[in-house]
C-alpha positions in Angstrom: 143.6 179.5 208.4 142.7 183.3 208.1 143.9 185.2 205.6 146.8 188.0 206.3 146.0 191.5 205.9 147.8 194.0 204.0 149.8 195.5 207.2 151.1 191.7 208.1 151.8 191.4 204.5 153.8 194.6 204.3 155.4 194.2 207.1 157.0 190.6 205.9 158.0 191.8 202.6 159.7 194.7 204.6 161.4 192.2 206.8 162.2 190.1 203.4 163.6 193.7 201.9 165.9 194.2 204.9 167.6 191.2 204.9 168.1 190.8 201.0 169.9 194.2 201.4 171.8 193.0 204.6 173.1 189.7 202.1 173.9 192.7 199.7 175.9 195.0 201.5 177.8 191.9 203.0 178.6 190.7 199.8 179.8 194.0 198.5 181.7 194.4 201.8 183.5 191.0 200.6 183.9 192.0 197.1 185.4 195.1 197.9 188.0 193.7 200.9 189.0 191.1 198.6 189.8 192.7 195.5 193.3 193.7 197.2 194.1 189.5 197.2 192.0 189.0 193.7 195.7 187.5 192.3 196.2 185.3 194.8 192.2 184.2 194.9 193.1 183.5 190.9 196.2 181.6 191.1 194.1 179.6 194.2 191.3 179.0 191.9 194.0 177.8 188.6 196.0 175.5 191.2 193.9 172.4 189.7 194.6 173.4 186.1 198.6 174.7 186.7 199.0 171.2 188.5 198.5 169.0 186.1 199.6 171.2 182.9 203.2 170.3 181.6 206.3 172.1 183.1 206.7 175.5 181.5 203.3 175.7 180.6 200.6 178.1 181.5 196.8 179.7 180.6 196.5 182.1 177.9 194.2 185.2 177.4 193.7 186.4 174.0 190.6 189.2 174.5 192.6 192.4 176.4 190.5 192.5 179.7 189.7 189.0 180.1 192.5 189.0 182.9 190.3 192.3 184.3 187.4 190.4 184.3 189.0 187.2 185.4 190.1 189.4 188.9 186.8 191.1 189.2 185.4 187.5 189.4 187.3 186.3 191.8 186.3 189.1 194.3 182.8 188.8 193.5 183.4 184.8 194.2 184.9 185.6 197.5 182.0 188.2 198.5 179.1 185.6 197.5 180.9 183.0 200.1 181.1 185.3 202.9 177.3 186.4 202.1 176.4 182.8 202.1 175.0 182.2 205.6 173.0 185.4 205.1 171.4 184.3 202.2 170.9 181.0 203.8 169.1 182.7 206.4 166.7 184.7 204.4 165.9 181.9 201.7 164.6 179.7 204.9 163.2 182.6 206.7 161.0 183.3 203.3 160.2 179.7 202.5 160.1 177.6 205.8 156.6 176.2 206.8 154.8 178.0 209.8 156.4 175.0 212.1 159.1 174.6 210.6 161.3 177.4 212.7 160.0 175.3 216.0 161.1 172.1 215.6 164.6 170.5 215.4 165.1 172.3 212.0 165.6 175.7 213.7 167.5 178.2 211.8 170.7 178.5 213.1 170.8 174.3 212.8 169.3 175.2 208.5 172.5 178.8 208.0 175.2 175.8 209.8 174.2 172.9 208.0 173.5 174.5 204.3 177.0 176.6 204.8 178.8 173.3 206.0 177.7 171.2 203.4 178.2 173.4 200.6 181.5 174.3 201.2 182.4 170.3 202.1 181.1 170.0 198.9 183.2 172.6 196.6 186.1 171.3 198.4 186.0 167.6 197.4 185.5 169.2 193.9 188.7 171.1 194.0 191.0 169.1 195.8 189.6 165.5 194.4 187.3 166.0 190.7 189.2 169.0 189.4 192.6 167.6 189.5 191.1 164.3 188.5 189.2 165.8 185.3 191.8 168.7 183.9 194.2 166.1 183.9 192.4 163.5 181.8 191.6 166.7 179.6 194.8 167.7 179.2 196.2 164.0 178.5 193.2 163.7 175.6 196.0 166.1 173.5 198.1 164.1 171.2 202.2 165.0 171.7 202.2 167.2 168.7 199.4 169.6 170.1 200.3 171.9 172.7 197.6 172.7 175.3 196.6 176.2 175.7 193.3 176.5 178.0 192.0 180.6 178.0 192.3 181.8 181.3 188.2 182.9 181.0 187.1 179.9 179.9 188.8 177.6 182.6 187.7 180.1 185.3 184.2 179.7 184.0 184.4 176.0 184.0 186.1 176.0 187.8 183.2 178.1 189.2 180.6 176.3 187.5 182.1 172.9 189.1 182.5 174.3 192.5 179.0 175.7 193.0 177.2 172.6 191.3 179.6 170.5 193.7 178.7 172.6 196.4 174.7 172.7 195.6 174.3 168.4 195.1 176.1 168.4 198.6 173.2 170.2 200.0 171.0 166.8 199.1 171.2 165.5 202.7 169.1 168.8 204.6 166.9 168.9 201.4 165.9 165.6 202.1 165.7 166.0 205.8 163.6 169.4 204.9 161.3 167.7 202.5 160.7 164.6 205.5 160.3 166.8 208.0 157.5 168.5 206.5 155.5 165.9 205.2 156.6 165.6 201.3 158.6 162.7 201.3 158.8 159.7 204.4 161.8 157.1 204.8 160.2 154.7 203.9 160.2 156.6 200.8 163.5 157.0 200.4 164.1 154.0 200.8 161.9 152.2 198.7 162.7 154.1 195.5 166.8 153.9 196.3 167.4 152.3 193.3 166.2 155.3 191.6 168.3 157.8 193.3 171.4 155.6 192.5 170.3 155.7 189.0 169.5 159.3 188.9 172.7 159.9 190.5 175.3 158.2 187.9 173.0 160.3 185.2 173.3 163.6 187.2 177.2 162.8 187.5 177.9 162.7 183.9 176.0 165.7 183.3 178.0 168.1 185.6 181.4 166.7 185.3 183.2 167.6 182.4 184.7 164.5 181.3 183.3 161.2 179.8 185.3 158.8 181.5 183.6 156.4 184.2 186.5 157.1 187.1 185.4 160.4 187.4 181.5 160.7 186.9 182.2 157.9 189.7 183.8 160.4 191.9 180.5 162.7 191.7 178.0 159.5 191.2 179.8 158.1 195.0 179.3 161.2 196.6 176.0 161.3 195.2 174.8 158.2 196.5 176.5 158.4 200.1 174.5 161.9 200.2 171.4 160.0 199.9 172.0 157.7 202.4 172.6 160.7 204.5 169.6 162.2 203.3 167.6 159.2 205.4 169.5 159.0 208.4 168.3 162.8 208.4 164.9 161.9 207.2 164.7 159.4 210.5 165.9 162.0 212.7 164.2 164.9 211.9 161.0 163.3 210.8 158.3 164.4 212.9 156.6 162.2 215.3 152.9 163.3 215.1 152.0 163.7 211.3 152.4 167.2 209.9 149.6 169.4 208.1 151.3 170.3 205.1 150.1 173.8 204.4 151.4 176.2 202.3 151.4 179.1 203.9 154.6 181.3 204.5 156.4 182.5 207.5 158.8 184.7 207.9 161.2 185.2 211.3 161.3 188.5 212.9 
């Protein structure tokens, strides 16, 4: 494979440049067109916690502009969502093998999938593990404590669930990725299943927040039917002619 000279290089990182400031501007764009509905974005995002807390009760601040904050979050949550095909986009554009944009993994199939999936997954983790896992929290408080979660804190903990939800979901296209170019076979996957399973009951009581089995099994389930997805993709988007795995960048005009 010849080398690229300096104008093809140039020229890529300026492509690369172009569309990191496109995801930028979007995300602004977002941030700035949802800051008018940041209180009802925050009372979307405490639903989980305000559904399971006792009647009359409610989250607390005790730092002045940790509501502020709280609300400037919220925005920039909304404006990272509506940036997330873009980014998508130009993370695959940057990293995709030479074939990779010519096979059945095109683009548009990566921005639909990636989006889909992570949003599937930060929505089983607040309608399903959230509810689940504030509640056992909360019920952990003997009757002569009263619970007062911070407002910053919980909204911390929230976001941090919902994008590590909505990153494992991505499992099934990494794995289709990974077979498509070579790294990893079905035969693979399937072989060292066991392993996965294990890996995923570890990985589940890692990110959720409680030590309870029910709900490390409600990440450690999806987990493990992610995998299984993970092969069917593997067998469908496994090339048929064996692929030489080079690593050498291309980047879509």
């Amino acid at each position: 494979m010849r080398p690229l000279d300096k104008n093809v290089i140039l020229e890529r990182l300026e492509k690369v440049r172009s569309r990191i400031v496109l995801c930028l501007l979007i995300m602004s764009l977002g941030f700035a067109g949802s800051y008018a509905f940041s209180e009802r974005i925050l009372a979307f995002i405490m639903r989980p916690l305000t559904g399971v807390m006792p009647p009359g009760e409610r989250a607390v601040f005790t730092w002045l502009p940790e509501a502020f904050f709280c609300h400037l979050k919220a925005a920039l949550g909304v404006g990272i969502l509506l940036a997330l095909p873009a980014v998508m986009y130009t993370i695959w554009s940057i990293f995709a093998p030479r074939h990779g944009m010519k096979g059945k993994l095109t683009p548009v199939l990566v921005v639909s999938l990636s989006t889909l999936l992570f949003f599937v997954g930060a929505s089983f983790c607040y309608f399903v593990v959230m509810p689940f896992a504030f509640k056992y929290l909360i019920g952990l408080a003997p009757e002569s404590v009263r619970p007062l979660p911070s407002l910053g804190e919980y909204f911390g903990l929230a976001c941090w669930l919902l994008f590590a939800f909505g990153a494992v979901f991505e499992l099934p296209l990494v794995v289709s990725i990974l077979s498509y170019i070579g790294i990893v076979t079905p035969a693979f996957l399937r072989k060292n299943r066991k392993y996965a399973f294990l890996l995923s009951f570890i990985l589940a009581a890692i990110l959720t927040p409680t030590p309870d089995v029910f709900n490390q099994l409600l990440m450690a389930g999806p987990l493990v039917i992610l995998y299984e997805l993970g092969i069917l993709g593997a067998l469908i988007f496994v090339p048929k002619k064996p692929s030489n795995l080079v690593p050498a960048l291309k980047i879509s005009g």
